[in-house]
C-alpha positions in Angstrom: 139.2 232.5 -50.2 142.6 233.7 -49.1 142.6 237.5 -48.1 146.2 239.3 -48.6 146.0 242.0 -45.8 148.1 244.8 -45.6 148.1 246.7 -42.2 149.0 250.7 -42.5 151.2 250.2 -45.5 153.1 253.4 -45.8 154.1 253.1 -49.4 151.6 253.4 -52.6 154.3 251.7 -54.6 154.5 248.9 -52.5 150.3 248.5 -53.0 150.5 248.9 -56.4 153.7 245.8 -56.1 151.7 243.8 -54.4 148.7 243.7 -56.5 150.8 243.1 -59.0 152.2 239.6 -57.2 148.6 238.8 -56.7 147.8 239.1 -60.5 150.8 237.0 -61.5 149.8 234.4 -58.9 146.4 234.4 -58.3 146.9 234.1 -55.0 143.9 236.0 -53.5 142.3 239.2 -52.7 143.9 242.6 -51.3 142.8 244.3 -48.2 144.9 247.2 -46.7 144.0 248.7 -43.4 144.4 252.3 -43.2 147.0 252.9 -46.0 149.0 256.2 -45.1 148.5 258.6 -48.0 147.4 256.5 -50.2 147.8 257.7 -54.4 145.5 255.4 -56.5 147.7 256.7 -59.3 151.3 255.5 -58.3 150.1 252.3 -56.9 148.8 251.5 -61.0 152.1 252.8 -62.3 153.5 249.9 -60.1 150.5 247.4 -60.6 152.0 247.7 -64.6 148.5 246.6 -66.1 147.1 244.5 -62.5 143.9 247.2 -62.6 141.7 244.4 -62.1 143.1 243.9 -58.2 143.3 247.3 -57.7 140.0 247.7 -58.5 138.7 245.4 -56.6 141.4 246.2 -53.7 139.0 246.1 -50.1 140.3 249.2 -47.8 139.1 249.1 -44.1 139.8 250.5 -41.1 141.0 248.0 -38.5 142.7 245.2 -38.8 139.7 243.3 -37.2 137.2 244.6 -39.8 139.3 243.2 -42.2 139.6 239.7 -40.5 136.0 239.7 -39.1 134.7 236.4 -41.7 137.8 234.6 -41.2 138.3 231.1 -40.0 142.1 231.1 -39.9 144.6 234.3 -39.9 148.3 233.5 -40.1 150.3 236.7 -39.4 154.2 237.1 -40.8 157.1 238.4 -39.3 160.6 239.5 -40.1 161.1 238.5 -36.3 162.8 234.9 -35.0 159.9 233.5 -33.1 159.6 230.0 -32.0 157.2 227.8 -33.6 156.7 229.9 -37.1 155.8 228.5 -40.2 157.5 228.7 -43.7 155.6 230.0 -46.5 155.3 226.5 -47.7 153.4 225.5 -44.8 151.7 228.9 -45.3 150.1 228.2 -48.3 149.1 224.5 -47.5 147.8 225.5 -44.2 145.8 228.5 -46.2 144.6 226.3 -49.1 142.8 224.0 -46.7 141.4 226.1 -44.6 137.6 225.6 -44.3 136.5 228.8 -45.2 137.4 232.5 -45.7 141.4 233.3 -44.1 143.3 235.5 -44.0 147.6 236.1 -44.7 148.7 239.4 -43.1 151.8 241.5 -43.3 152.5 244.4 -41.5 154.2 248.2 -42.4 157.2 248.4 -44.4 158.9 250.0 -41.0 158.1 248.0 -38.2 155.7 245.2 -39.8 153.2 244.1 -37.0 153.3 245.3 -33.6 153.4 242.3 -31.0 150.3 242.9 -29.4 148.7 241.9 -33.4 151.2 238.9 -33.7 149.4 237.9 -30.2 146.1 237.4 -31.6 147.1 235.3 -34.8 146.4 231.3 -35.2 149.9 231.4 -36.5 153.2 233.0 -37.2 154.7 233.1 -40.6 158.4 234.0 -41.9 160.3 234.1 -44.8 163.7 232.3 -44.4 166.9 234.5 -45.2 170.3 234.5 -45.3 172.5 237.7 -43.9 169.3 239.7 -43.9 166.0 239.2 -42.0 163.5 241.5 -43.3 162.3 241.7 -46.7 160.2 244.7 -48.7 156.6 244.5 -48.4 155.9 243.7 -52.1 158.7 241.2 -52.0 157.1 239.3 -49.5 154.4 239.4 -51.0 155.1 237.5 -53.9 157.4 235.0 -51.8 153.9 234.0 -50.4 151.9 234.5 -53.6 154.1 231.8 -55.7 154.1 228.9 -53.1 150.2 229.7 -52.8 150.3 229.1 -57.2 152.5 225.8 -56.2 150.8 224.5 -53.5 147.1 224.8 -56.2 149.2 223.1 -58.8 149.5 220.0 -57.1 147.4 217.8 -55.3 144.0 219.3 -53.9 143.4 219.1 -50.3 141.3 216.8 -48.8 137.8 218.5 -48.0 137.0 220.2 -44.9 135.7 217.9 -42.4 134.1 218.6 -39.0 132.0 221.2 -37.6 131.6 224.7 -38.7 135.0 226.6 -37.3 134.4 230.1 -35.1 135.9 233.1 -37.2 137.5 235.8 -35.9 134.4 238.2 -35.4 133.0 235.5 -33.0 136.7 235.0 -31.1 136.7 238.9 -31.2 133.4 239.0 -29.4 134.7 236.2 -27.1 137.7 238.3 -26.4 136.0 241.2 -24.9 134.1 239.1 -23.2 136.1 237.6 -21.7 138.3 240.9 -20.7 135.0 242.6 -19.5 134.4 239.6 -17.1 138.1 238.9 -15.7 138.5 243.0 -15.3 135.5 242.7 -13.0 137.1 239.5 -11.0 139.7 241.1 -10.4 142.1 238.7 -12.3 143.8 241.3 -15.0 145.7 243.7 -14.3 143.3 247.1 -15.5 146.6 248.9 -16.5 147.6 245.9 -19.0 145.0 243.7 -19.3 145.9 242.8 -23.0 149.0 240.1 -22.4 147.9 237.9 -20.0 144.4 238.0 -21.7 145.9 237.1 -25.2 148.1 234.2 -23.8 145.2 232.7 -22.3 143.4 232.8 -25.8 146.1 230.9 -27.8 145.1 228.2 -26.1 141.7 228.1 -28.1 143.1 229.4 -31.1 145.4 226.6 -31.5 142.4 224.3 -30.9 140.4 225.9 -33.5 137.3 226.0 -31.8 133.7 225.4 -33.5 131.4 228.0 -33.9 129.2 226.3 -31.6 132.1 225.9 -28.6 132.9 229.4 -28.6 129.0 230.0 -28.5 128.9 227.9 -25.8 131.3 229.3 -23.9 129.7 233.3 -24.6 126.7 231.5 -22.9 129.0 230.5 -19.8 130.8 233.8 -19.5 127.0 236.0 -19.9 125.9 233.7 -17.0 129.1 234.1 -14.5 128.7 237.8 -15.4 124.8 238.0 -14.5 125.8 236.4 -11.2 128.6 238.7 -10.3 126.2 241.5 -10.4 
């Protein structure tokens, strides 16, 4: 249920590492968007025998594509940012999540631009000493193991509630919502994104139903019919 995404990963080594941590930890699934150069071969010479996630491995395009089913997509960071979880949290938060979700790290340079870390639920980040950023593959596995941990204890309660929105509705939602406020004249048409994405936490961090964000599609198609 838990999708291990990897956005524009720049190393084949560090793939091959990584599917390796998810082998030893049974953590979840693979993804990579868009991996730069990508050699099947030295990512298995790294995997050292994980074929079987490598074969499997899902490679998309966008990072949406790879989050579309997703009820829950927690985004890490090398970065200080107020309000981040631990990967502790990570893999409780992750394990009782009602549905498929979704742990993504970002490029071995820069990891995840801001404007991605904008449109997660939440923020995750290893904790470190005299150094803040950690390889790709290491993080990896810091996640993987407390996501083995958190299985070997106590199971979570079952999901209770209504069905939750995933990130393909939220994403159609989004532009949406952009189209509409363009039009009103509220965002700014040069940099729409920011102002747009802070607005939208607001409903992330209420995980919305699938039937709330439905409702409010059907509120925004209305205002939109009338503006015409």
């Amino acid at each position: 249920m838990i999708r291990f995404v990897l956005h524009r990963p720049r190393s084949s080594q560090n793939i091959g590492a990584a599917a390796r941590a998810l082998a030893n930890t049974s953590a979840g699934s693979l993804w990579v968007v868009e991996p730069l150069g990508f050699d099947r071969a030295v990512a298995a010479r790294l995997a050292a025998g994980a074929d079987a996630v490598l074969d499997s491995m899902k490679v998309v395009r966008t990072l949406p594509e790879a989050l579309a089913d997703c009820v829950d997509v927690v985004m890490t960071t090398g970065r200080d940012i107020k309000g981040s979880i631990d990967p502790r949290e990570t893999a409780r938060r992750l394990l009782a999540a009602p549905g498929e979700c979704a742990l993504v790290f970002g490029d071995e340079v820069n990891g995840l631009p801001g404007v991605e870390l904008r449109r997660a639920n939440a923020i995750a980040t290893i904790p470190t000493a005299e150094k803040s950023s950690l390889n790709l593959a290491q993080a990896v596995v810091v996640f993987g193991y407390e996501i083995l941990l958190a299985k070997l204890g106590p199971p979570p309660p079952p999901p209770r509630g209504p069905e939750l929105a995933n990130e393909r509705l939220l994403g159609l939602l989004r532009d949406r919502a952009q189209a509409l406020l363009l039009r009103a004249g509220f965002l700014n048409p040069q940099q729409p994104d920011r102002a747009l994405d802070e607005m939208l936490q607001v409903l992330r961090r209420a995980r919305p139903s699938r039937r709330e964000v439905e409702m409010i599609l059907g509120a925004l198609d209305q205002v939109a019919r009338n503006l015409r």
